[in-house]
C-alpha positions as CSV (number, residue, x, y, z in Angstrom):
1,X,19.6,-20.7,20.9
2,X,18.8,-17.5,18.6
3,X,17.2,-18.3,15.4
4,X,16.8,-16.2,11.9
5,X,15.3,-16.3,8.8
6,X,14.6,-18.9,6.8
7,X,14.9,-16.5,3.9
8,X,18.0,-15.3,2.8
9,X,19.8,-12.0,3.6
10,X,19.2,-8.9,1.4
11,X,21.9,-6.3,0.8
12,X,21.1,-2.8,2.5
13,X,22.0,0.2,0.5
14,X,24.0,3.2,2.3
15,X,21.3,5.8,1.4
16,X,19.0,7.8,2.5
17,X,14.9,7.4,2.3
18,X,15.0,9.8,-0.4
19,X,17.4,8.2,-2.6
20,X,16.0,5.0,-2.1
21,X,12.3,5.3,-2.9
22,X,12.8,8.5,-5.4
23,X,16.1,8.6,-7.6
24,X,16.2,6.8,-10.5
25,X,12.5,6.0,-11.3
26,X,12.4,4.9,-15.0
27,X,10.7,7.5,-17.1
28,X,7.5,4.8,-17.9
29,X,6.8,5.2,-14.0
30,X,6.9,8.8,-13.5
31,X,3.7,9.3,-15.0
32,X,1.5,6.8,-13.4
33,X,-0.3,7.5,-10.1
34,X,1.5,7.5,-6.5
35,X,-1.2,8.9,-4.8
36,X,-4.7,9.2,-4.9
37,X,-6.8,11.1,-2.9
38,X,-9.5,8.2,-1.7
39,X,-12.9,10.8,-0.8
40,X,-12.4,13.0,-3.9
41,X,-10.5,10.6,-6.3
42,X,-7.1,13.1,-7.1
43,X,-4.6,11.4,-8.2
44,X,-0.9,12.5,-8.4
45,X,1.7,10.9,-10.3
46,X,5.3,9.8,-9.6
47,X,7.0,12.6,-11.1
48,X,4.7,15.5,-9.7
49,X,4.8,14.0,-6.3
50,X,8.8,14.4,-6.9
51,X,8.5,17.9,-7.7
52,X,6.4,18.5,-4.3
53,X,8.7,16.8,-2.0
54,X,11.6,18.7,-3.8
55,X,9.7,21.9,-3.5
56,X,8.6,21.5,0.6
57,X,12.5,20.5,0.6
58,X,13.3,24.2,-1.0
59,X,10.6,25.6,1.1
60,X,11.9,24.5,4.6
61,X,15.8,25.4,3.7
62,X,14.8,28.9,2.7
63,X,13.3,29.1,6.3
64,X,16.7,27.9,8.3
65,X,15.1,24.4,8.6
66,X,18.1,21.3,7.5
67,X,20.1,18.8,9.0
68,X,19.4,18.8,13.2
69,X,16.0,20.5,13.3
70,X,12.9,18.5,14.0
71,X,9.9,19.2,12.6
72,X,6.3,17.9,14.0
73,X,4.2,16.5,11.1
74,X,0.8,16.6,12.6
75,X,-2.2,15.3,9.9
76,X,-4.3,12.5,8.9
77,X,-3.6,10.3,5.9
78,X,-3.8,12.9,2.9
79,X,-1.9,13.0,-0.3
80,X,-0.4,16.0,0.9
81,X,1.2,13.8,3.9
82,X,3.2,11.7,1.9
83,X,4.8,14.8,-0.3
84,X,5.3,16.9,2.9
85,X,7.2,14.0,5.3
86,X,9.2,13.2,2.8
87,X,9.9,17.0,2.2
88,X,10.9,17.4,5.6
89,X,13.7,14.5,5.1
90,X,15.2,15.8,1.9
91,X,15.8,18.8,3.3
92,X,18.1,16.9,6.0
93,X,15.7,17.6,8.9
94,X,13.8,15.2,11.4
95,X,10.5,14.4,11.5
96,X,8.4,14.4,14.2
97,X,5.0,12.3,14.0
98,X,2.1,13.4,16.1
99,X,-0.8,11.6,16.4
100,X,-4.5,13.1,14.7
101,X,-6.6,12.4,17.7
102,X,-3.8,14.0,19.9
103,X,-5.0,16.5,22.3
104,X,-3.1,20.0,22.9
105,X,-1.8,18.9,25.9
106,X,-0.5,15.6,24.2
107,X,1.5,17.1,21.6
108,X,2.6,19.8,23.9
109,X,4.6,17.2,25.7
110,X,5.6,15.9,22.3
111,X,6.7,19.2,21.3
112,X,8.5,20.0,23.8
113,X,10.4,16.6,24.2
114,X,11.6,16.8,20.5
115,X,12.3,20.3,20.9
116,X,10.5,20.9,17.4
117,X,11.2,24.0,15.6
118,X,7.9,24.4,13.8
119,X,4.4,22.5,13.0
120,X,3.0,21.2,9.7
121,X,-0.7,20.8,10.5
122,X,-3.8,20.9,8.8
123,X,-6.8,22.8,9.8
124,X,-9.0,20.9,11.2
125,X,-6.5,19.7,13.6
126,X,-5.3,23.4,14.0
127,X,-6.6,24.1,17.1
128,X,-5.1,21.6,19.0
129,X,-1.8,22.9,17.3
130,X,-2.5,26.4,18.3
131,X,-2.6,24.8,22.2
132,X,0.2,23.2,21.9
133,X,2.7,25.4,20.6
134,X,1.4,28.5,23.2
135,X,2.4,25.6,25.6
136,X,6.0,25.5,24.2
137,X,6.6,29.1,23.6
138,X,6.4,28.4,19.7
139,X,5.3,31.2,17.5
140,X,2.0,30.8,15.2
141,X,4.5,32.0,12.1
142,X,5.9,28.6,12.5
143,X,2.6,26.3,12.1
144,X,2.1,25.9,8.0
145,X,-1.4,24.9,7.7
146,X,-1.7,22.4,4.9
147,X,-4.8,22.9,3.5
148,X,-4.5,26.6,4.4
149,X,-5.7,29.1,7.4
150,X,-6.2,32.5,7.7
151,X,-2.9,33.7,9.4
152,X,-0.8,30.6,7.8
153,X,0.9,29.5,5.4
154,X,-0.1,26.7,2.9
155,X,1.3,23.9,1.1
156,X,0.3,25.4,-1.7
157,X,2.2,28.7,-0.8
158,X,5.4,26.5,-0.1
159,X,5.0,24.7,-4.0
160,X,4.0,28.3,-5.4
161,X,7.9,29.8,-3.4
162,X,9.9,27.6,-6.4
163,X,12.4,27.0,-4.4
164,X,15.4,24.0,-5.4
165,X,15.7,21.4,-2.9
166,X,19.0,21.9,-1.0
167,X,22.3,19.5,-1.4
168,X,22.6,17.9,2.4
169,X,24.5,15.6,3.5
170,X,24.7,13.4,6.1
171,X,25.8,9.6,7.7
172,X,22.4,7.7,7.0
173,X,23.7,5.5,9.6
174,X,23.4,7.9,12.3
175,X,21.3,10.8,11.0
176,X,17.8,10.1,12.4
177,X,15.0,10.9,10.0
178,X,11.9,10.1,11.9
179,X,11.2,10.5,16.1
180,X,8.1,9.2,16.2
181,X,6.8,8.3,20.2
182,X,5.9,4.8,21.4
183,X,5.7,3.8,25.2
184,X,7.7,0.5,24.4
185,X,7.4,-2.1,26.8
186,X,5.6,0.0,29.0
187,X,5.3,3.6,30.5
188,X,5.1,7.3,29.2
189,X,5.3,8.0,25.5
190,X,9.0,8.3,24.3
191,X,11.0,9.5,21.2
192,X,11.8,6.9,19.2
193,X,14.9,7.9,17.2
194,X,14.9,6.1,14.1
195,X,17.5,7.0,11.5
196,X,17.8,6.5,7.6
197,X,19.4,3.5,7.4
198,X,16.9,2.0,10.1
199,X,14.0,2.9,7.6
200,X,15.8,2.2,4.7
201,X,16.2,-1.3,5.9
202,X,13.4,-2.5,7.1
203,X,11.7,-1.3,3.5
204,X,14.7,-3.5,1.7
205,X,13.6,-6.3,4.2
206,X,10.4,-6.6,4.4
207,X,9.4,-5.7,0.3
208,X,9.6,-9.6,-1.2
209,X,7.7,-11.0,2.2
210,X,5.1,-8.1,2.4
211,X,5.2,-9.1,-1.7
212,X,3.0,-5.5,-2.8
213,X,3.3,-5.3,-7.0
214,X,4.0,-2.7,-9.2
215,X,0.3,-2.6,-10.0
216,X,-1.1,-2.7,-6.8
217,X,-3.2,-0.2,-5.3
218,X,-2.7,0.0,-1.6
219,X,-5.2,1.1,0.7
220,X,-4.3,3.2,3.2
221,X,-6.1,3.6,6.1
222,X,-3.9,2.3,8.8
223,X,-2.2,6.3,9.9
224,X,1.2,6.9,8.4
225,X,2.3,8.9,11.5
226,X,2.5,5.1,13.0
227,X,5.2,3.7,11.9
228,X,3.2,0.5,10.6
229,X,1.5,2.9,8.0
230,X,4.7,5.2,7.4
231,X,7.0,2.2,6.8
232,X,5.0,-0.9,5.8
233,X,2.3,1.1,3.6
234,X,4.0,4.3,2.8
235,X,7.4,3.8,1.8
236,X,7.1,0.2,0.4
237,X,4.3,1.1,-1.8
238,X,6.4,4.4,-2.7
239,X,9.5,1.1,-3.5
240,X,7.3,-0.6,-5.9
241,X,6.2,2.2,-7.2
242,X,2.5,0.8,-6.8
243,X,-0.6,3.4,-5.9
244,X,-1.2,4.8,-2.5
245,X,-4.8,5.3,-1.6
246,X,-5.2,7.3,1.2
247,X,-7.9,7.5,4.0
248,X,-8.1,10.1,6.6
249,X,-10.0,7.8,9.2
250,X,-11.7,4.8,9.3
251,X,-15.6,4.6,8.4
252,X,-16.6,1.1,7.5
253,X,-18.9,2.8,4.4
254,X,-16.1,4.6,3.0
255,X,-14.2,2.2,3.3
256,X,-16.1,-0.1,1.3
257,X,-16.8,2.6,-1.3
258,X,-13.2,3.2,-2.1
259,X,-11.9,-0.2,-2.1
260,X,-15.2,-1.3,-5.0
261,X,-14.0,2.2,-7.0
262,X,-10.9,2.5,-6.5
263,X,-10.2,-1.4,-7.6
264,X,-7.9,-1.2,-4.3
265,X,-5.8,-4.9,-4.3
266,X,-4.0,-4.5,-1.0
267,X,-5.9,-3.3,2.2
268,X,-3.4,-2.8,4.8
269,X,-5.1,-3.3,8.1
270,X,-5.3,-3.8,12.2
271,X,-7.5,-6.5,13.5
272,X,-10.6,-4.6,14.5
273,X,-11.1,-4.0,10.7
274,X,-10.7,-7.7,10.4
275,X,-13.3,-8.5,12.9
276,X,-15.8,-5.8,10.2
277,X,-14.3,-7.7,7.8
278,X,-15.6,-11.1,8.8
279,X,-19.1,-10.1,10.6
280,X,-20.2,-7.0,9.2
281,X,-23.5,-7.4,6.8
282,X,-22.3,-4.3,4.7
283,X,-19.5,-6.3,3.7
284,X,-21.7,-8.3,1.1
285,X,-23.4,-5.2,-0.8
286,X,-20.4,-4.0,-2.4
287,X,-18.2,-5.9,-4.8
288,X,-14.4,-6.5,-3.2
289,X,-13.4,-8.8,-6.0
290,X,-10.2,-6.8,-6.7
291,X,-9.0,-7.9,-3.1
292,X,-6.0,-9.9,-3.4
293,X,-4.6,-9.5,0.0
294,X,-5.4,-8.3,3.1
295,X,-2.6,-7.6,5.1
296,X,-3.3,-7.3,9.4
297,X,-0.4,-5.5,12.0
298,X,-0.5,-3.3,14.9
299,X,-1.8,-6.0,17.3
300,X,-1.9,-10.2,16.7
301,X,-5.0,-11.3,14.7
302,X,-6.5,-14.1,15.4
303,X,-6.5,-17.0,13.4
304,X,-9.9,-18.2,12.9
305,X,-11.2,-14.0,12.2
306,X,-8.5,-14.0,9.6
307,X,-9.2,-17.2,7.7
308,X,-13.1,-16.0,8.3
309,X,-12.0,-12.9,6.3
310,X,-10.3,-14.8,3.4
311,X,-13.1,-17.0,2.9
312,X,-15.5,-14.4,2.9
313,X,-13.3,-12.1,0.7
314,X,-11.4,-14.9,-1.1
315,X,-8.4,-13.0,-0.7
316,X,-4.9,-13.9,0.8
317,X,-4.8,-13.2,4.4
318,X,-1.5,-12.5,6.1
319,X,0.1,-10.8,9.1
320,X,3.0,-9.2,10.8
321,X,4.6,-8.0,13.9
322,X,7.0,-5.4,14.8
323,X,7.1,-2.5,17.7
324,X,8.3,1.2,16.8
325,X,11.5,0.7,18.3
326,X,12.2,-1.8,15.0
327,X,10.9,0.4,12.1
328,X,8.5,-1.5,12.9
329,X,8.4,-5.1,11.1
330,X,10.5,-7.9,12.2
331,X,8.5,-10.7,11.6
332,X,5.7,-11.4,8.6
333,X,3.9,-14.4,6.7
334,X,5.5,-13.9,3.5
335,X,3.3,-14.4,0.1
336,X,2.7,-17.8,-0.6
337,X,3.7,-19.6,2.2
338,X,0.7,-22.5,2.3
339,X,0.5,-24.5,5.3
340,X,1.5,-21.8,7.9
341,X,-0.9,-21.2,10.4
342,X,-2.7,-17.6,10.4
343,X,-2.4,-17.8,14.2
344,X,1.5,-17.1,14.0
345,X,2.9,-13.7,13.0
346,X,5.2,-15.9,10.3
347,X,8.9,-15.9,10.2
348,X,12.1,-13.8,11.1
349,X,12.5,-11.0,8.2
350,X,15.8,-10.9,6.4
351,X,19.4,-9.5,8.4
352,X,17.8,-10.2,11.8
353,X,18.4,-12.3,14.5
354,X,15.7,-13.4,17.8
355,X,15.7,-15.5,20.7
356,X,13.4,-16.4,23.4
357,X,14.2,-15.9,27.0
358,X,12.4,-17.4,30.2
359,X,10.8,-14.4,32.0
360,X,11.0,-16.2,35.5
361,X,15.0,-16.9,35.2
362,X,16.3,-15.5,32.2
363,X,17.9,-18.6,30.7
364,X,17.5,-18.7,26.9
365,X,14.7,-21.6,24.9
366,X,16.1,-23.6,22.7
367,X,14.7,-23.7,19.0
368,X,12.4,-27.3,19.3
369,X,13.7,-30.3,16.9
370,X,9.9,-30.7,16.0
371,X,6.6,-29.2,17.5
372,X,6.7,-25.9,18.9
373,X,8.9,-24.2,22.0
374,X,8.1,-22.9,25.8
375,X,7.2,-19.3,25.7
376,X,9.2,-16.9,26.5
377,X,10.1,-13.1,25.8
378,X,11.2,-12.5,22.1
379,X,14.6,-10.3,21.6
380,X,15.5,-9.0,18.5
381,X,18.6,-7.8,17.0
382,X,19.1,-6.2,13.1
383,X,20.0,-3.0,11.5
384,X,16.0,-2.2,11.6
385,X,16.4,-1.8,15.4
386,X,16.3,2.0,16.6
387,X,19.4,3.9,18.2
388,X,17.5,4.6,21.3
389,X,15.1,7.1,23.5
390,X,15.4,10.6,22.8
391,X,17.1,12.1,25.5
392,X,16.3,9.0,27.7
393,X,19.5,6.5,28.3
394,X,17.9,4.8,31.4
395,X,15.0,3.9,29.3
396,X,17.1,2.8,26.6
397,X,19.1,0.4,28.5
398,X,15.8,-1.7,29.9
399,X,15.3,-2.0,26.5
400,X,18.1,-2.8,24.5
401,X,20.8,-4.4,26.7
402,X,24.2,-4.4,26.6
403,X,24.9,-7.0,24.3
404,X,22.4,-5.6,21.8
405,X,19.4,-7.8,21.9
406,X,16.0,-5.6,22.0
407,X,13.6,-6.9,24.7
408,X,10.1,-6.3,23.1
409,X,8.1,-6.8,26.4
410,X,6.4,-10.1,24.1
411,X,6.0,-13.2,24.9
412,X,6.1,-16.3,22.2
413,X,7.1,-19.2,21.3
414,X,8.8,-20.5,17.7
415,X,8.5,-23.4,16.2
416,X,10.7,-26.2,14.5
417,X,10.2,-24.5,11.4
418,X,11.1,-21.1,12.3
419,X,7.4,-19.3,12.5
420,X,7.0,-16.8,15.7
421,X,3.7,-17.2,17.4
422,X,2.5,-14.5,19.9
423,X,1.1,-15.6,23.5
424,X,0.9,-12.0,24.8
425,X,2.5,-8.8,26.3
426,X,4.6,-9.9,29.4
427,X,3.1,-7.1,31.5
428,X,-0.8,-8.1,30.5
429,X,-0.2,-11.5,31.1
430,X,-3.0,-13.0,34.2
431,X,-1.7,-14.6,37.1
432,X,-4.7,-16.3,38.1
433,X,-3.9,-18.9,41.0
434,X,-0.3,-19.7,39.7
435,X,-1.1,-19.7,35.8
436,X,-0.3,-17.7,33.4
437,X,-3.2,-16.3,31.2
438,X,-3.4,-14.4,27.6
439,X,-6.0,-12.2,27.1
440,X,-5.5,-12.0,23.5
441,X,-6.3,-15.9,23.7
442,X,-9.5,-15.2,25.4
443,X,-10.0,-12.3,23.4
444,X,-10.0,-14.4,20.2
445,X,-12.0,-16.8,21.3
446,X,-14.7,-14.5,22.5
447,X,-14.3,-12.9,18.9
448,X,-15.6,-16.6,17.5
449,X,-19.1,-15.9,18.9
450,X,-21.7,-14.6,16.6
451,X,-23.4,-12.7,19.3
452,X,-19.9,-10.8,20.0
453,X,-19.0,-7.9,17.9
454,X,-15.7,-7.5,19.8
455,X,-13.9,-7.9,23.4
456,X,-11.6,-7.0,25.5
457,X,-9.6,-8.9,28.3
458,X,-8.1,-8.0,31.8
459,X,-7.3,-8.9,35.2
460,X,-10.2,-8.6,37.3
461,X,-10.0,-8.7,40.9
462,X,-11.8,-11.0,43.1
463,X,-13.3,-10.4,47.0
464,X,-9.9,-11.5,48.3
465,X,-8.0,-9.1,45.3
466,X,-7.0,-11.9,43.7
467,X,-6.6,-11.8,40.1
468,X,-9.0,-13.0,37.5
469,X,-9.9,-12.9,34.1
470,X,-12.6,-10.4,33.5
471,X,-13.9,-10.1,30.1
472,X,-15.4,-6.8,28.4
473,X,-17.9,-7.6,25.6
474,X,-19.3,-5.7,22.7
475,X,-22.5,-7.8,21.6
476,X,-23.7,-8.0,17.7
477,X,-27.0,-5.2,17.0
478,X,-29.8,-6.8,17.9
479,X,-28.2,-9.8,19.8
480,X,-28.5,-10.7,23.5
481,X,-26.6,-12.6,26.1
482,X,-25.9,-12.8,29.9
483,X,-22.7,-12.9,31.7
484,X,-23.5,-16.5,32.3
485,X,-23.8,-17.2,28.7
486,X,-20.4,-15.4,27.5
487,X,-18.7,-17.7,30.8
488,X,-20.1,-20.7,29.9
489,X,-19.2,-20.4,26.3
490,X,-15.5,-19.9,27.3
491,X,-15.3,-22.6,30.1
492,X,-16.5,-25.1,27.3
493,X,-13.6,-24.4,25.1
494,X,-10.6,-23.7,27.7
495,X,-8.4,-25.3,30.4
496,X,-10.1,-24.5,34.0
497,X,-7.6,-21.9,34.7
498,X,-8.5,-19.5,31.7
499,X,-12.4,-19.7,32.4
500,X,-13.6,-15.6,32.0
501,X,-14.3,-15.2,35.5
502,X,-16.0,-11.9,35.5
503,X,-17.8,-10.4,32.7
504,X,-19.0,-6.8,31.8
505,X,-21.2,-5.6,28.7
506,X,-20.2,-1.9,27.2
507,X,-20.9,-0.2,23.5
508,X,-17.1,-0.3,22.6
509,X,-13.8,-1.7,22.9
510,X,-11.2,1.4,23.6
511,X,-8.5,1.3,20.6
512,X,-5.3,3.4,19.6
513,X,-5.0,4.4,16.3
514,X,-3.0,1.7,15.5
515,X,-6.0,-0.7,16.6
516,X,-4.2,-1.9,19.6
517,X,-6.5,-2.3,22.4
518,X,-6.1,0.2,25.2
519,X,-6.3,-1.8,28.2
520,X,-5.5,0.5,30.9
521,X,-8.8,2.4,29.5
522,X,-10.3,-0.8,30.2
523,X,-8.6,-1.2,33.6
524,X,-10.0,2.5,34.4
525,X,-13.2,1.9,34.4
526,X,-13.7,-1.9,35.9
527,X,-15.2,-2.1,39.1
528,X,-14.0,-4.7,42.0
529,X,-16.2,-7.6,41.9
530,X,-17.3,-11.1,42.8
């Protein structure tokens, strides 16, 4: 039985992005800070960001670049970003993400795929843009280096041009404004093609559960060339007109720094910040008092590390879940909703509709009376949902089917009440002697122990290749423990079949950007063993 939200629907307006976060600021906004540049303190207000994004607009049109050009955005989370992306849309072109830590090769492929016309870059990440584009056969004249090269030109040459941002049109329904790549369910990175009314909705959706205030200043650490940070911080803080502090990376110090100067309210964040969050010694010299919420996505948080962090912070803590292929969000604890555990991902957003399916045969779970339902793999339909793979139908169609329901690869279960809790992803899942196992479960239970910093969980093989769960473990500075110690502390607090089995001790868990953890890193470098 498909089930929605509990909250009402919201009306989606046929605009694009720029129309919806930019035209028709009152004039007592347009002088109060958007962005602020977190390591130096810059701010820029409404009204000059305005004038940059028009400008890059002018800019791009002047060099052939509008509606049906894609153009690879390719920095870290600077002021700069925000004005520049949302350039590249005004002027009725596409915008292609590329991850910071990419590698030439990486983008190269990315590149290529898109079929990107030219590269917006900054220059410490220039020389992987340099690789990539003699990959592709793309000419240096078409990388504009940000913060300037020798050989390049600027942001600052593109405001200094003058030029008037061009009048485009285009069906926001179809046009697609962002291609940023995901590997979906599973496989090979692929172009997500997300178009304005996709991003445009799940902003409209998501604003009075996500609940971020006119007066907020949001933290941004989280990268906006994922489409967690580019939708869920970016453009909704851009909505309420609230102040974007940015953050090119993620150091626990600076962190720290600029949320006690900076008086930050929201801190947007993925759970291994949470894990610092609750643990970390740091956390007690500065003063977080101006912490209102913290906010976790990107991978499911644990309850007991996120009520840790509230107690510790006394702050709301809340959390999401969405994939790229959605824009991203689909499901959030809204502000204010007491009594719902931190261990679900919350409730349905707004114009959407899910169900849950058995893996094994495919028949649909009912919606309990009371209590909380089998698990099963959680579809998704809504106007959020993308149009597809870039040049990829046979992809597409294993992930959307042909009644429209977008398999997410997840497995949950929802309860009586309407509140989505997530088990795992179908194709991490342990079969250990019959039984299903979730590492995350294991992985946030290891997270409990004050000895472990942080974990990770696979399948393990055993002498006859049987799978097993094999735990990777991160241990606290200073702190000691065997194998024997982290199994025993799990078989104490688990049925028999999800005893850790096998355990290994390394310096750090492998993450994406995102903070999702990269198991087959993980699986690469385990060993067979008893």
């Amino acid at each position: 039985m498909p089930f929605t939200s509990p909250l009402a629907d919201v009306e989606i307006p046929d605009v694009s992005l720029y129309d919806l976060l930019f035209t028709g600021i009152p004039d007592e906004d347009l002088d109060r800070p958007a962005t602020i540049d977190g390591a130096s303190g810059a701010a820029t207000t409404y009204r000059g960001l305005i004038a940059q994004v028009d400008a890059v607009a002018g800019a791009l049109a002047a060099r052939g670049i509008g509606v049906g050009d894609i153009v690879a955005l390719h920095s870290p989370n600077v002021p700069a970003f925000v004005a520049v992306f949302h350039g590249i849309l005004r002027a009725g072109a596409t915008a292609t993400t590329v991850n910071a830590l990419s590698t030439g090769d990486e983008m190269a492929r990315q590149l290529a795929d898109s079929g990107a016309r030219m590269i917006i870059t900054v220059s410490p990440l220039l020389p992987a843009a340099l690789a990539a584009a003699d990959a592709v056969g793309l000419a240096h004249e078409s990388i504009i280096v940000m913060d300037g090269a020798e050989g390049h030109l600027s942001l600052r040459d593109l405001l200094g041009e003058g030029h008037a941002a061009p009048t485009v049109t285009f069906d926001p329904a179809t046009h697609l404004a962002v291609l940023p790549y995901s590997s979906g369910t599973t496989g090979r990175a692929k172009g997500v093609m997300l178009t304005h009314r996709n991003l445009v909705a799940n902003v409209v959706q998501i604003a009075d559960m996500v609940d971020v205030h006119r007066d907020d200043r949001v933290l941004a650490v989280l990268p906006f060339f994922h489409i967690y940070g580019m939708t869920v911080l970016l453009n909704l803080t851009m909505l309420r007109r609230a102040v974007l502090v940015t953050m090119p990376r993620f150091d626990l110090v600076e962190f720290l720094r600029i949320t006690q100067e900076q008086q930050c309210t929201y801190l947007f964040i993925a759970p291994p910040i949470a894990v610092a969050l609750a643990k970390h010694p740091l956390i007690g010299e500065y003063d977080l008092s101006s912490v209102r919420v913290v906010f976790s996505g990107a991978a499911p948080l644990d309850g007991e590390i996120g009520g840790a962090v509230a107690r510790r912070l006394d702050c709301e803590v809340r959390q999401g879940y969405g994939m790229t292929e959605m824009s991203p969000a689909s499901h959030i604890i809204p502000a204010g909703a007491d009594g719902l555990s931190l261990s679900t991902v919350g409730y349905t957003i707004p114009n959407m509709t899910c169900k849950l399916i058995d893996p094994e045969t495919g028949a649909e779970i009912d919606v309990p009376e009371a209590g909380v339902s089998a698990p099963g793999e959680l579809l998704c339909k809504g106007p959020n949902v993308m149009v597809g793979y870039l040049g990829n139908p046979e992809a597409t169609a294993e992930t959307i089917d042909e009644d429209g329901w977008l398999h997410t690869g997840d497995i949950a279960t929802v309860s009586s009440e309407g509140a989505v809790t997530l088990i795992d992803r179908l194709k991490e899942l342990i079969k250990y002697k019959g039984y299903q196992v979730a590492p995350a479960e294991l992985e946030a239970l290891l997270l409990t122990h004050d000895a472990i910093a942080d974990a990770g969980v696979i399948a393990g093989h055993d002498d006859e290749g049987e799978e097993v769960p094999k735990a990777f473990v991160v241990l606290q500075q200073g702190r000691e423990l065997t194998a024997e110690d982290v199994m025993a502390f799990v078989a104490e607090r688990v049925a028999p079949h999800k005893k850790v089995r096998q355990v290994e001790f390394i310096t750090a868990i492998p993450k994406s950007a995102s903070g999702k953890i990269l198991r087959k890193d993980l699986r690469a470098g385990q060993e067979v063993s008893a």
